[in-house]
C-alpha positions as CSV (number, residue, x, y, z in Angstrom):
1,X,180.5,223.5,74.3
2,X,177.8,226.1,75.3
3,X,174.2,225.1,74.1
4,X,172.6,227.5,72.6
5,X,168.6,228.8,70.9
6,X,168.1,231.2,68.5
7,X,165.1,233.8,69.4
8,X,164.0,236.9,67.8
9,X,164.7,240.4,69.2
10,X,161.2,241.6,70.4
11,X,161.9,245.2,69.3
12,X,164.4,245.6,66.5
13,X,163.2,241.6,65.2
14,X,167.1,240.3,64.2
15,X,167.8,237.3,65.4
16,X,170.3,236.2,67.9
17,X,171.9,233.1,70.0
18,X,171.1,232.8,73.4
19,X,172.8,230.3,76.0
20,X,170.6,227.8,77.1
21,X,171.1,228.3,80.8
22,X,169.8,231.9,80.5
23,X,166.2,230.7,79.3
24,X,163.4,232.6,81.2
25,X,165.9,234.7,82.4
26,X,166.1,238.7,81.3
27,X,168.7,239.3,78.6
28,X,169.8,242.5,75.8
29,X,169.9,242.3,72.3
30,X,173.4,242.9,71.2
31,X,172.1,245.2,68.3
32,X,169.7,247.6,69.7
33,X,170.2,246.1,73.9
34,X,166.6,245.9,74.4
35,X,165.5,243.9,77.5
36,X,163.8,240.8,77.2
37,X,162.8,237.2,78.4
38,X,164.7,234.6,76.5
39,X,162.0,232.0,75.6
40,X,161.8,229.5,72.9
41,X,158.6,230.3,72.5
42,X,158.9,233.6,69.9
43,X,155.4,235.5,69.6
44,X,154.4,236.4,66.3
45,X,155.0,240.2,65.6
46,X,152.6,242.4,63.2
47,X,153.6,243.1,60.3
48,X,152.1,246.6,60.2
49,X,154.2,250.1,59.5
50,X,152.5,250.9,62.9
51,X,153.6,247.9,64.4
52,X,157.2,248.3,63.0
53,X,157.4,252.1,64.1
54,X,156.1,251.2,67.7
55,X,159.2,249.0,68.2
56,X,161.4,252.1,66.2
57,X,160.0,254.0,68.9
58,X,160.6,251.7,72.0
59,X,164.5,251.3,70.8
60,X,165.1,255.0,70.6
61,X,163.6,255.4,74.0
62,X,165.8,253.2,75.4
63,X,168.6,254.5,73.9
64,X,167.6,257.8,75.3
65,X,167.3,259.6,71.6
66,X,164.2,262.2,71.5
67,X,161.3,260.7,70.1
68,X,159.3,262.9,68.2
69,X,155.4,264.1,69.8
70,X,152.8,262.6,67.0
């Protein structure tokens, strides 16, 4: 049996299970595959359109889409 935590996707916010063993270590969301550092520890995320759109804006970057010049 694989232990595992549940932790927040940084940039599109879903939530996902991550294996224990890969705590602290960097892993990809397996809906948008942002990087991050699985952590128990989940910091709080605004709640702000502009907050939302900045993390809009960080996926699409990653997935090499053109972002839009404000």
């Amino acid at each position: 049996m694989t232990l595992r935590f549940g932790q927040s996707c940084p940039t599109c916010g879903r939530r996902i299970e991550v294996r224990l063993e890969l705590l602290g270590r960097s892993v990809a969301c397996p809906h948008c595959h942002a990087e991050f550092i699985a952590s128990e520890r989940q910091t709080p995320q605004p709640s702000s359109d502009e907050a939302l759109m900045d993390r809009v804006e960080r996926a699409l970057r990653r997935s090499g889409a053109v972002v839009p010049v404000k």
